[in-house]
C-alpha positions in Angstrom: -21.6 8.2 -37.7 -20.0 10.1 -34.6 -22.8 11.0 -31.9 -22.0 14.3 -29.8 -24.2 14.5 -26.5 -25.6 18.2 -26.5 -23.0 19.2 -23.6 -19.6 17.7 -25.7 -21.4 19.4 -29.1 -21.5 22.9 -27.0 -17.9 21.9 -25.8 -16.6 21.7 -29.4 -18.1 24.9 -30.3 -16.5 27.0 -27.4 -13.4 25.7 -28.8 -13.7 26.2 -32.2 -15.2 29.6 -31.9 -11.6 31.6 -32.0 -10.7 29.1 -34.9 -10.6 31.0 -38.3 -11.7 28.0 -40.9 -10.6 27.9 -44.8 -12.8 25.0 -45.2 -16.3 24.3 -44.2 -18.1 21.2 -44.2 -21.9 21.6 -45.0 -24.8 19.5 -45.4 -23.3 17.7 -48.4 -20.9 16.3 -46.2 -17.1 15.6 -47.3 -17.6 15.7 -51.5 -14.7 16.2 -53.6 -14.4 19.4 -54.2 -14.0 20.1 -49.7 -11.1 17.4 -50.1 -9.5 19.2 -53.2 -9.7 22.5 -51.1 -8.5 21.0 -48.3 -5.3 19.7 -50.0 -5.1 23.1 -51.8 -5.2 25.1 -47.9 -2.5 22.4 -46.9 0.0 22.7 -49.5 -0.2 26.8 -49.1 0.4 26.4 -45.3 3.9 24.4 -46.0 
């Protein structure tokens, strides 16, 4: 597993704060159904 220091974590956020996300990745982690939706988002953006 990937470990952020708090300063690169804070980083990442600051960027990703303008970013309007179709998918979210929670708790659960990256099931099925966040891949199928992410394939789904990608073939609409083509």
């Amino acid at each position: 597993m990937l470990t952020l220091t708090v300063s690169e974590r804070l980083a990442l956020k600051s960027r990703a704060h303008a970013l309007n996300p179709t998918v979210m990745i929670g708790n659960a982690g990256l099931t099925e159904s966040v891949l199928k939706e992410i394939a789904a988002d990608l073939k609409r953006s083509n």
